[in-house]
C-alpha positions in Angstrom: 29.3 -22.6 -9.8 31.1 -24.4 -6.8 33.5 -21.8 -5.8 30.3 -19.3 -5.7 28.5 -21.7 -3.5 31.2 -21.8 -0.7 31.6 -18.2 -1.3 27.9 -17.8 -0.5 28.4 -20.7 2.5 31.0 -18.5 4.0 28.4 -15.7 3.9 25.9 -17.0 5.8 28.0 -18.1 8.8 29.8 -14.7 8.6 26.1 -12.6 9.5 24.4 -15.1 10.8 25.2 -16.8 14.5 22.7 -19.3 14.4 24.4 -21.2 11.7 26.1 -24.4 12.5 27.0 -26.9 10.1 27.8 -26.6 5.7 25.1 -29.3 6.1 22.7 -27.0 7.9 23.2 -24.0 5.4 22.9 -26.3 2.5 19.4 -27.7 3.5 17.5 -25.3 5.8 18.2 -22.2 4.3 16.0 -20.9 2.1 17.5 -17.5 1.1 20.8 -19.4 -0.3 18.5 -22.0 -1.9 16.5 -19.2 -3.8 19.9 -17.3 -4.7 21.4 -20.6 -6.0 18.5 -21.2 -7.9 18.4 -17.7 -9.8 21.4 -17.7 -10.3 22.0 -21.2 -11.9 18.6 -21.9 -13.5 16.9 -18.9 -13.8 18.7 -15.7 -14.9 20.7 -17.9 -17.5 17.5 -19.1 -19.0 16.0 -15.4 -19.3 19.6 -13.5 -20.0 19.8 -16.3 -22.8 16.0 -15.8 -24.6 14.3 -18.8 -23.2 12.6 -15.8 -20.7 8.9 -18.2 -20.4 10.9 -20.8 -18.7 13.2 -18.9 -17.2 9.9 -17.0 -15.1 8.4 -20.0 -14.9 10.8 -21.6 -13.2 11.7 -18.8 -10.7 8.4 -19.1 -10.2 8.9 -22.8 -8.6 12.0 -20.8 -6.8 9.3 -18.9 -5.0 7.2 -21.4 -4.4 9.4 -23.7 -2.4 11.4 -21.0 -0.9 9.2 -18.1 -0.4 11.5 -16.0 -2.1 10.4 -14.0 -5.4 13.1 -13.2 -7.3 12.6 -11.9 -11.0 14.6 -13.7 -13.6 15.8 -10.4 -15.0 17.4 -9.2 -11.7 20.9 -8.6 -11.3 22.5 -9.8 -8.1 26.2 -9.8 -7.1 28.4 -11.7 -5.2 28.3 -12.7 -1.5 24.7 -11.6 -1.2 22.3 -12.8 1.9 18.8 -13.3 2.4 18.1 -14.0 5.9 14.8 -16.2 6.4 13.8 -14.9 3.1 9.9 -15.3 3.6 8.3 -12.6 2.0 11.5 -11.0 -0.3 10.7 -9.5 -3.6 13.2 -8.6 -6.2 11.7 -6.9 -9.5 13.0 -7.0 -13.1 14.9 -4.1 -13.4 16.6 -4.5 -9.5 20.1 -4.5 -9.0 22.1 -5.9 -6.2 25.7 -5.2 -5.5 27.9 -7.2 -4.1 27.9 -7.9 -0.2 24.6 -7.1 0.5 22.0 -8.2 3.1 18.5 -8.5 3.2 16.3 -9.3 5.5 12.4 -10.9 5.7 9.7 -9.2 3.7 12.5 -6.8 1.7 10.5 -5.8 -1.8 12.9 -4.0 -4.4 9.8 -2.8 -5.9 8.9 -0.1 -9.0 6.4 2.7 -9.2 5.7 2.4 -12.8 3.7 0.3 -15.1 6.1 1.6 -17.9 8.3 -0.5 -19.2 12.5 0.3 -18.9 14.2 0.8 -15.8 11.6 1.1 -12.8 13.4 -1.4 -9.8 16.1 0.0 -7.3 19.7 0.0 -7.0 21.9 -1.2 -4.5 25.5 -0.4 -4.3 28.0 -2.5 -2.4 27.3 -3.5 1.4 23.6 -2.4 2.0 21.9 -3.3 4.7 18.3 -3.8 4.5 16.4 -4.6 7.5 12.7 -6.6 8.2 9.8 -5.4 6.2 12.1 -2.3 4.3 10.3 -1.1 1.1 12.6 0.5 -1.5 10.5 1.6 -4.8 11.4 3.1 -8.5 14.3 3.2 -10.3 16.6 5.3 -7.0 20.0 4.2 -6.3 20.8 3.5 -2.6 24.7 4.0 -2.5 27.2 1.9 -1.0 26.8 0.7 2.6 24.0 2.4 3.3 21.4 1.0 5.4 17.8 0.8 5.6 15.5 0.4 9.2 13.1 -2.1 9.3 9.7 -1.0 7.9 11.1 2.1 6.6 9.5 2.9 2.6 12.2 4.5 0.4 11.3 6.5 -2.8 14.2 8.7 -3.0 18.2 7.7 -3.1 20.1 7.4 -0.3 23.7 8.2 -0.1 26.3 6.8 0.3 27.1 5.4 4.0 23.6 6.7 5.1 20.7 5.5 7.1 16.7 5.7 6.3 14.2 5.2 8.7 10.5 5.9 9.3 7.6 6.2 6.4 8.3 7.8 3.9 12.1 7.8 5.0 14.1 9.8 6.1 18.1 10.4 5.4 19.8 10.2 8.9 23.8 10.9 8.5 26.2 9.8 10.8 27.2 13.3 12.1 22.8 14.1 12.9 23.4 11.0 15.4 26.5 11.7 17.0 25.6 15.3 17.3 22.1 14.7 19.0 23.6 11.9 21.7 26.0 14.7 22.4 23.8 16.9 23.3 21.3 14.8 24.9 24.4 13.6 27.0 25.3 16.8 27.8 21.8 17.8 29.4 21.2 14.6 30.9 18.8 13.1 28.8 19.9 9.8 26.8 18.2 9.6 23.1 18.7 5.7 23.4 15.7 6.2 25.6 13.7 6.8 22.2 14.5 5.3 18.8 14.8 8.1 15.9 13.3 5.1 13.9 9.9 5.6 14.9 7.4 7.6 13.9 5.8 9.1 17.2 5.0 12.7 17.0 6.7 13.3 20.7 9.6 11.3 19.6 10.4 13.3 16.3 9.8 16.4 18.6 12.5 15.4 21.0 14.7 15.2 18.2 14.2 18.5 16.5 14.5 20.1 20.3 17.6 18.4 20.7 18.7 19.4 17.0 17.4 23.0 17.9 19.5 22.8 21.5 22.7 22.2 19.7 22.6 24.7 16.8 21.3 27.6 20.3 24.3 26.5 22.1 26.7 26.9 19.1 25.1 30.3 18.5 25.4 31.0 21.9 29.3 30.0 22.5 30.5 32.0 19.6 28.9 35.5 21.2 30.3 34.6 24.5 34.0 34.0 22.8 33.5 37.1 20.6 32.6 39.8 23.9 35.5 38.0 26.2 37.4 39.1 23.0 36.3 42.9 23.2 36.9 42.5 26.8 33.1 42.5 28.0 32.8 40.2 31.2 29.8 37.7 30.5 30.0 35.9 34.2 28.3 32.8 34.0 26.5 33.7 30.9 27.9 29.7 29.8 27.1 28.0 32.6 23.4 29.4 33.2 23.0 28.1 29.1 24.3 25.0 30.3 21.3 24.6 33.1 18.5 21.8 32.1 16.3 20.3 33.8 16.3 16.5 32.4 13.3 15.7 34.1 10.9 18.1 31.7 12.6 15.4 28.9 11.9 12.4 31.0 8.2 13.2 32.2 7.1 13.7 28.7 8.0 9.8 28.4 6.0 8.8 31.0 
């Protein structure tokens, strides 16, 4: 028990900055509290048959914390639950290790069947304020979740969802569309892909569109300078943008 509850001290003053004394983390934060408490009191009670007490006691855990967790969760090591108010964890949810949630997370299900029906988080996800991840999907290891954002489907591995219902962003879909913004002048930081607006998922899809046109484009330029066909400044009239069009549509 003690060696887990420095191990889950350590935690907290690893992602959170506003943390400042052992003593502080031991009495003003709720998320350990509730994590200490399932995991102590009780998951042993329900894992062990005596599953009235165990639920009724995890329901006290909620109570003073604000922090549901269902005694039939699995939750791994070095877990956080930042503020906590508002988390819900169902039955059938499984945490790996080194996760982190944020306020008003719900590992919910989608079925009033009985079985498997709560998520499944690998090791190192991220979920942030107000994420919704429901039915039995696995979210793979160090993926993370945007705030708000409603997941039904997995996620892979080292991905991001955003936006309602979400939406798999990789790595290389980012990169590729600052590139490209960058190149024409335009910044997407300007915009977040996380929301929802219809002019900002436009933009994106342009600038997706832009960069697939370009690459099209590059390849028929290098092929005729192979046969020996002059194309002038075929590349840098593609290159020409006005920005401006991008940035009045922000206005």
């Amino acid at each position: 028990m003690f060696p887990r509850l420095r191990e889950d001290i350590a935690v907290v003053f690893e992602r959170d900055p506003a943390a400042r004394t052992t003593w502080e983390v031991l009495t003003c934060y709720p998320g350990l509290h509730a994590l200490v408490w399932h995991r102590t009191v009780a998951h042993p009670l329900w894992t062990n048959g005596a599953r009235w007490l165990g639920r009724w006691l995890s329901h006290w855990g909620r109570w003073l914390t604000g922090v549901e967790i269902h005694p039939g969760a699995t939750i791994g090591r070095r877990v956080f639950i930042d503020h906590g108010m508002g988390v819900v964890i169902g039955e059938t949810a499984e945490i790996g290790d080194d996760c982190t949630l944020y306020h008003g997370v719900t590992l919910g299900g989608t079925s009033w069947n009985a079985g498997k029906r709560h998520p499944t988080l690998g090791r190192g996800v991220v979920l942030g304020a107000g994420a919704k991840v429901l039915g039995p999907i696995l979210v793979g290891d160090h993926a993370k979740i945007g705030s708000n954002a409603v997941v039904v489907r997995n996620v892979p591995a080292g991905a991001t969802a955003v936006g309602i219902p979400a939406r798999i962003v990789t790595g290389e879909d980012a990169a590729r569309r600052e590139a490209q913004a960058a190149k024409i002048g335009f910044s997407a930081y300007a915009i977040s892909a996380d929301m929802n607006d219809p002019i900002v998922q436009a933009i994106h899809s342009l600038l997706d569109h832009a960069a697939s046109t370009d690459g099209r484009l590059q390849m028929l330029i290098d092929r005729l300078q192979t046969e020996g066909v002059d194309c002038g400044d075929a590349k840098a009239t593609a290159e020409r943008f006005d920005p401006t069009q991008i940035n009045k549509m922000l206005e």
